[in-house]
C-alpha positions as CSV (number, residue, x, y, z in Angstrom):
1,X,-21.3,-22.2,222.3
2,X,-21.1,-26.2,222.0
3,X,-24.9,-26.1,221.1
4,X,-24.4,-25.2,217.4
5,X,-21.6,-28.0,217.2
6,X,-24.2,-31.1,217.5
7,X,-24.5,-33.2,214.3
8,X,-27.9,-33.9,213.7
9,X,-28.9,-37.0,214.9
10,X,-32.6,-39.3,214.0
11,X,-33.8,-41.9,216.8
12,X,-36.1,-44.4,215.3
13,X,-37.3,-47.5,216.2
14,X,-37.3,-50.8,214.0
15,X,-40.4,-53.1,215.3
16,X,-39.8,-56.9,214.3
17,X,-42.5,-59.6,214.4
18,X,-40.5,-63.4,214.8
19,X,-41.5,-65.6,212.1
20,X,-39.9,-69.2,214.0
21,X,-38.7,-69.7,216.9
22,X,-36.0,-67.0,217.9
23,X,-32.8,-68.3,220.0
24,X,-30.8,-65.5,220.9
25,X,-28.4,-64.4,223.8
26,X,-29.3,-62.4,226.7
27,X,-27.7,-59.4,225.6
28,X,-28.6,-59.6,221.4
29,X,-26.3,-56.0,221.0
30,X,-23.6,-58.2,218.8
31,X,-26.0,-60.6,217.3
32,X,-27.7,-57.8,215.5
33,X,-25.4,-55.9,215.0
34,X,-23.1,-58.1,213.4
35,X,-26.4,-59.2,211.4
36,X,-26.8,-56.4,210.0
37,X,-23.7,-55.5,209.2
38,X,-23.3,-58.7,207.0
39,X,-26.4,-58.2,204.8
40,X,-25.3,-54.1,204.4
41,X,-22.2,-55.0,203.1
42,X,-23.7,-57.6,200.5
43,X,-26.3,-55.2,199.7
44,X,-23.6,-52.0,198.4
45,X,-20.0,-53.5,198.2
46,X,-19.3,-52.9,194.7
47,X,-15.7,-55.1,194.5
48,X,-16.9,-58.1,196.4
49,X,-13.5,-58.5,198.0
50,X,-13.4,-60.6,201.4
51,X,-12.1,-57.6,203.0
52,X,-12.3,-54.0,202.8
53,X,-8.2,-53.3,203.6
54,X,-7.0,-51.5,200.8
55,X,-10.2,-51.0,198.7
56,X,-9.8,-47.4,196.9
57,X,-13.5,-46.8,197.2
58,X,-13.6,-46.9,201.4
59,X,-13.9,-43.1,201.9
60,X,-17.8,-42.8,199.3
61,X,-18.5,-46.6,200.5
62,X,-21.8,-46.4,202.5
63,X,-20.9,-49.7,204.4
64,X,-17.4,-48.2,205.0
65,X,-18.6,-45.0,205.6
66,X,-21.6,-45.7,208.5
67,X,-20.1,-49.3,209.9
68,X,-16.7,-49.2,209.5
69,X,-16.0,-45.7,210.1
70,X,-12.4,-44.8,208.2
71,X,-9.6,-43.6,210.2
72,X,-8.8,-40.4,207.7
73,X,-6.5,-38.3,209.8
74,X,-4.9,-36.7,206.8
75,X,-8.8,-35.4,206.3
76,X,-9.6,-35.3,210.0
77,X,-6.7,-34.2,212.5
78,X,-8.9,-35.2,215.5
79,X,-8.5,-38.6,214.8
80,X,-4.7,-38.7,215.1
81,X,-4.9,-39.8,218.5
82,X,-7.4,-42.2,218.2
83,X,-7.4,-46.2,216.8
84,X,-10.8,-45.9,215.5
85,X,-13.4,-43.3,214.2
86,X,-16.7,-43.1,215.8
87,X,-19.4,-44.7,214.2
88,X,-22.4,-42.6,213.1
89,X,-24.9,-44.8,214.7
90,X,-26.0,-46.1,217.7
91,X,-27.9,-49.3,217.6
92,X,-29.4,-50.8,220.8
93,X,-30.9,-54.2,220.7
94,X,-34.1,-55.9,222.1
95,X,-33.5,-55.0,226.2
96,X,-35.8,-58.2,227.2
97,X,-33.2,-61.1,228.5
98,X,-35.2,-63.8,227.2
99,X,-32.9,-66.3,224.9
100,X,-35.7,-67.9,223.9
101,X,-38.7,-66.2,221.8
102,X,-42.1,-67.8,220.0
103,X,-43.2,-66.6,217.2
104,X,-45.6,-64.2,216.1
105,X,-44.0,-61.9,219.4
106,X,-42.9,-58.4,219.0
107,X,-39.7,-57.2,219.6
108,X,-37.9,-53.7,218.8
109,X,-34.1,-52.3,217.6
110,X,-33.2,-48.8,218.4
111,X,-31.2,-46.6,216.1
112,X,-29.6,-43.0,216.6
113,X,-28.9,-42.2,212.9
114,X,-26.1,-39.7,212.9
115,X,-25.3,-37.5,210.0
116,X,-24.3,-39.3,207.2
117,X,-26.2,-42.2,208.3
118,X,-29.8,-39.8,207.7
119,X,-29.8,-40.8,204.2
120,X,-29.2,-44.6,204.6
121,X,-32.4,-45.5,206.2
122,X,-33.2,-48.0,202.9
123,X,-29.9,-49.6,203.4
124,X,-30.9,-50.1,207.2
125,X,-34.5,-51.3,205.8
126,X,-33.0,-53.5,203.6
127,X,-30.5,-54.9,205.6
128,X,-32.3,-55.7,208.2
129,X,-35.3,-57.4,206.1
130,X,-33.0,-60.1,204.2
131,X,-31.3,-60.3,207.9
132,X,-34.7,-61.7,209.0
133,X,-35.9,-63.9,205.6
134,X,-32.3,-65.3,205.9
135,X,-33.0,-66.9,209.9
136,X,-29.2,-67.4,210.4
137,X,-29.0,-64.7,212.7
138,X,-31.3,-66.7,215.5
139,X,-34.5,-67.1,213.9
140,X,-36.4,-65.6,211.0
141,X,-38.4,-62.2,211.3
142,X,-40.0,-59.6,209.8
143,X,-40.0,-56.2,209.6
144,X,-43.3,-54.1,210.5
145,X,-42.3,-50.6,210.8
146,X,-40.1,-47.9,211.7
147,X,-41.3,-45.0,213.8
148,X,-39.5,-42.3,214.9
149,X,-38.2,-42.8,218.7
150,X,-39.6,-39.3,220.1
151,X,-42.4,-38.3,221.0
152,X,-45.1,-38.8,219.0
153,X,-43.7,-42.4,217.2
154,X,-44.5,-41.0,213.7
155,X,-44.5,-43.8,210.7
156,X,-41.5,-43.4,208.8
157,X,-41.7,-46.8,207.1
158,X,-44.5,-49.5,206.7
159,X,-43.3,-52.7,206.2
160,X,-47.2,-53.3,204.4
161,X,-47.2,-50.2,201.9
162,X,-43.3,-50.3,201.3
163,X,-43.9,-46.7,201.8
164,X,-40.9,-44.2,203.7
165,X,-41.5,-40.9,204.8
166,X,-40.0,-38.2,202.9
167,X,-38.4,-36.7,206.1
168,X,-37.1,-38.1,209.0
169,X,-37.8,-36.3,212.5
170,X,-34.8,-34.9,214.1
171,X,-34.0,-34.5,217.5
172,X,-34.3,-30.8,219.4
173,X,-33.6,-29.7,222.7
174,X,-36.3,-29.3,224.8
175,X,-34.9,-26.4,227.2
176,X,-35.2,-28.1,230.8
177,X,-36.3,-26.0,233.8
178,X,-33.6,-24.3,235.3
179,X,-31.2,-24.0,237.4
180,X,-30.9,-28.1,237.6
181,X,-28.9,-29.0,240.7
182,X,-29.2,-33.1,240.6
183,X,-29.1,-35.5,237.9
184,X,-30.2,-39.5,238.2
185,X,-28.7,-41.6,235.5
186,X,-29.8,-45.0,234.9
187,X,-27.8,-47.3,233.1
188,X,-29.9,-49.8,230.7
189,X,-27.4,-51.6,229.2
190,X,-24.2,-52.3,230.1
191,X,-21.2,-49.3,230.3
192,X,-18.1,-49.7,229.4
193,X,-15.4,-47.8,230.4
194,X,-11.5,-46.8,230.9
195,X,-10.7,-44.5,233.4
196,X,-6.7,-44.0,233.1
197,X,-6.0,-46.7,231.0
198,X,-7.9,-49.4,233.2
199,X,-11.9,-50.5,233.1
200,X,-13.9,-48.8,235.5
201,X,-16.0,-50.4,237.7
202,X,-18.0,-48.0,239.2
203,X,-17.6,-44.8,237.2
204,X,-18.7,-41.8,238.7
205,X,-19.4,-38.4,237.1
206,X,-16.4,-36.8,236.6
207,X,-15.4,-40.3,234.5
208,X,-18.8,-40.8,232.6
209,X,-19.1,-36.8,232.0
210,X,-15.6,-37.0,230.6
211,X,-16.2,-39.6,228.2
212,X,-19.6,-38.0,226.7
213,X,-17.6,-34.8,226.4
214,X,-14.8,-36.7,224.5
215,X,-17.6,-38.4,222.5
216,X,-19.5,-35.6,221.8
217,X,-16.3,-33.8,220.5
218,X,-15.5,-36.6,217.9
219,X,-18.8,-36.4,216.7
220,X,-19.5,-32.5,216.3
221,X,-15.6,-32.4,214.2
222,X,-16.7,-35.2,212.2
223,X,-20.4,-35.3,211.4
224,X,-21.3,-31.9,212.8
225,X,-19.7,-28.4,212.6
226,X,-17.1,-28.7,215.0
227,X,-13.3,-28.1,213.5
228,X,-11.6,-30.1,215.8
229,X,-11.0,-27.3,218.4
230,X,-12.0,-28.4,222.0
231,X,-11.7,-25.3,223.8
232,X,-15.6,-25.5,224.2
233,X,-14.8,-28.4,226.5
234,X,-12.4,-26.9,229.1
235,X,-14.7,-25.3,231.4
236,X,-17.3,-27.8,231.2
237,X,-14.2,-30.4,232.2
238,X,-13.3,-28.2,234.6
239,X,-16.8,-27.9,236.2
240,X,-17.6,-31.9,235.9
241,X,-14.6,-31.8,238.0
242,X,-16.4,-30.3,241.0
243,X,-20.1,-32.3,240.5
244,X,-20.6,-34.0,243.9
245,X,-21.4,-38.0,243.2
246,X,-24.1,-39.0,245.9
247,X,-25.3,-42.1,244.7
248,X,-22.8,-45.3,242.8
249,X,-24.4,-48.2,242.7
250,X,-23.1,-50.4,239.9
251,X,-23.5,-54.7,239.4
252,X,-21.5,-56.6,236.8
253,X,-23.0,-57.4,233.3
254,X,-20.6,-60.2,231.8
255,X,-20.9,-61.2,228.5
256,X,-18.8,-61.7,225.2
257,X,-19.0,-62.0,222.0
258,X,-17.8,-64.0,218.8
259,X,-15.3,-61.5,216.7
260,X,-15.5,-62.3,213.4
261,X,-12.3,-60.1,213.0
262,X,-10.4,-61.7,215.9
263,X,-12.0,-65.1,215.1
264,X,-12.5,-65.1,218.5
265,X,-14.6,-64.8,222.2
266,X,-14.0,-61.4,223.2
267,X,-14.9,-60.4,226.6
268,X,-17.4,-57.5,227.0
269,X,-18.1,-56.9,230.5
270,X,-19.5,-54.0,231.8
271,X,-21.5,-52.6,234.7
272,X,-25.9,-51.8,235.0
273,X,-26.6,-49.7,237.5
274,X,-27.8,-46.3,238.8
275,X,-25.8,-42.9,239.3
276,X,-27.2,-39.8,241.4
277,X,-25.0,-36.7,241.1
278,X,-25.4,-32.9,242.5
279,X,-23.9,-29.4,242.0
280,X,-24.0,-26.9,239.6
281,X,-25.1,-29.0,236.4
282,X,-27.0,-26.7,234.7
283,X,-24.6,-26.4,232.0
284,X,-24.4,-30.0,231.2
285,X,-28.5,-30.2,230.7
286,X,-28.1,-30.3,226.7
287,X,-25.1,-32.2,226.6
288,X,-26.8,-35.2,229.1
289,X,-30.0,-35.0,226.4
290,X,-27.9,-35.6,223.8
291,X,-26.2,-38.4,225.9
292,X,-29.5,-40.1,225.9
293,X,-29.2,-41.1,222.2
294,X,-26.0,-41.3,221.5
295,X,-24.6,-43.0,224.5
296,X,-21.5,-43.3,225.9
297,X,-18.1,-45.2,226.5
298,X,-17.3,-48.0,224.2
299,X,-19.2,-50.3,221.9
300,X,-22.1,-47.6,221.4
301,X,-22.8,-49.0,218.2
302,X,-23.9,-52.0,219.9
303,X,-25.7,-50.4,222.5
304,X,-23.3,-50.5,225.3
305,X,-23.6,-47.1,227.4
306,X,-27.5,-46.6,227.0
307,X,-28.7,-44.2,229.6
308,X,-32.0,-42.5,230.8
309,X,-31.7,-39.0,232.8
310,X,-33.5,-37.4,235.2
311,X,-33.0,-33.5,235.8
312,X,-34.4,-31.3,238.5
C-alpha cells in the first residue's frame, strides 16, 4: 500500500516578533523565501562561488540539497521527465495581507520539513535569525520560537534559552471515520496549476487529485521509500476519475515576483477559493492529510497550494 511510501515529514511553526517597521507585500511567500534562501547559502557554501552550476560538492551541499533540489536522474530515474526536483520543504508565509506592520507585532512562517530537511532545523534557525538582524528583507525581526505545527504546539526551540529539542514531532495519520463520502477543500493561498499544458483556472478534483498524486509520488521515490514505481497510483487515478465535483468556486490571486535568476518580474497568479467534492473518497482520506502539509501544484516551497480539508 502507498501508506508505507510517505517520507516523513515535520510541520513547525517559526513565530517572529518585528523589531522596525516591517513593509512587505500582500503575499510575503517570495520575500521570505528568497530571504532565507540568501542567508542559508552564506551560512554553509564552502566555495563561495556566485553560482552553484558546476560546483562538485552540489549532491552533500545542504543549501543544494534542501533549496535547490538537484536534478540527479542518473541517481533518480523519476526525475527524467521532469525540469526540476521537488524541494523537501514547504514554507508558507505570514497569511495576514497587511503590507504594512509596527513593531513589537507577532507574526508566523510555516514549514513542512521533509526528509533530509529533519536534520537542518539549525540551518533554518540560523538563517532565518541573521535574515531578521540584517532588515533588508522588509524590516528587522526576531526570532521567538519554533513549535511544532500539530497538535499540542510543543517548544522545539526558544529563541531565549538557545535551547532545541532533541526530537522533532512527526506527523501521523489520524485514521478518519469511515466510509467518507464528501470532502470540502479550502484553498488559503493561492493554487497554481497546469491542467494539459495550460493554467487552470478553476481546477476541479480529478485535476488537483492528480497533481497531489504526482506530488506525492516524487516525494515517496526521493525522500521516502518509494522506487519510482507508480503502480500504487493507477487505481486511485482511476477512481479520482469518477469523484463527482459539486461545488467550484475559485477568484483570481495576482501577484509576481522579482526572480533573482531571471533578473526579472515573474507573474505568479493563481486562484483562492473553495472546492466541495463527493463519491467514493475513502481511499484518498490519507493521501488529502498529507496534502494538508505538503501542498500541492507549483511553487509549494513558497506556499502556493496550501489547503485545509474537511472529511465526512
Amino acid at each position: 500500500m502507498y501508506h508505507s511510501l510517505l517520507p516523513p515529514i515535520a510541520p513547525v511553526r517559526f513565530c517572529f516578533e518585528t523589531l522596525s517597521p516591517f513593509r512587505v507585500p500582500e503575499y510575503k511567500g517570495a520575500l521570505f523565501r528568497g530571504g532565507f534562501g540568501q542567508f542559508f547559502r552564506d551560512l554553509v557554501c564552502i566555495t563561495r562561488q556566485p553560482t552553484c552550476a558546476g560546483c562538485p560538492y552540489l549532491p552533500e551541499c545542504p543549501y543544494s540539497v534542501i533549496f535547490e533540489t538537484p536534478v540527479l536522474p542518473e541517481k533518480l530515474s523519476v526525475l527524467r521527465k521532469y525540469p526540476n526536483a521537488p524541494h523537501p520543504f514547504v514554507m508558507v508565509p505570514p497569511l495576514d495581507r497587511r503590507t504594512s506592520i509596527p513593531p513589537g507585532a507577532e507574526m508566523a512562517v510555516d514549514l513542512t520539513l521533509i526528509g533530509p530537511a529533519l536534520g537542518a532545523l539549525p540551518h533554518f534557525i540560523m538563517g532565518f535569525e541573521q535574515m531578521g538582524n540584517s532588515a533588508r528583507y522588509g524590516g528587522k525581526f526576531r526570532l521567538k520560537s519554533v513549535r511544532s505545527a500539530l497538535e499540542g504546539s510543543a517548544l522545539i526551540f526558544d529563541g531565549f534559552t538557545r535551547r532545541i529539542a532533541p526530537a522533532i514531532p512527526l506527523w501521523q495519520y489520524a485514521p478518519q471515520p469511515l466510509p467518507i463520502s464528501r470532502m470540502d477543500f479550502t484553498f488559503l493561498t493561492p493554487l497554481r496549476m497546469r491542467t494539459r499544458g495550460q493554467y487552470n483556472p478553476a481546477p476541479d478534483f480529478v485535476a488537483i487529485a492528480h497533481a497531489l498524486l504526482r506530488r506525492v509520488h516524487l516525494l515517496a521515490a526521493i525522500y521516502g521509500t518509494g522506487d519510482g514505481d507508480a503502480a500504487w497510483m493507477k487505481p486511485l487515478l482511476a477512481l479520482a476519475d469518477e469523484i463527482k465535483t459539486e461545488v467550484n468556486e475559485f477568484a483570481l490571486y495576482a501577484w509576481d515576483r522579482m526572480s533573482g535568476r531571471q533578473h526579472r518580474r515573474v507573474d505568479m497568479d493563481g486562484v483562492i477559493g473553495k472546492l466541495t467534492v463527493s463519491g467514493d473518497l475513502t481511499a484518498f482520506a490519507e493521501l488529502v492529510r498529507f496534502g494538508e502539509w505538503i501542498n500541492v501544484g507549483s511553487g509549494t516551497s513558497m506556499g502556493l497550494g496550501r489547503y485545509r480539508a474537511e472529511l465526512s
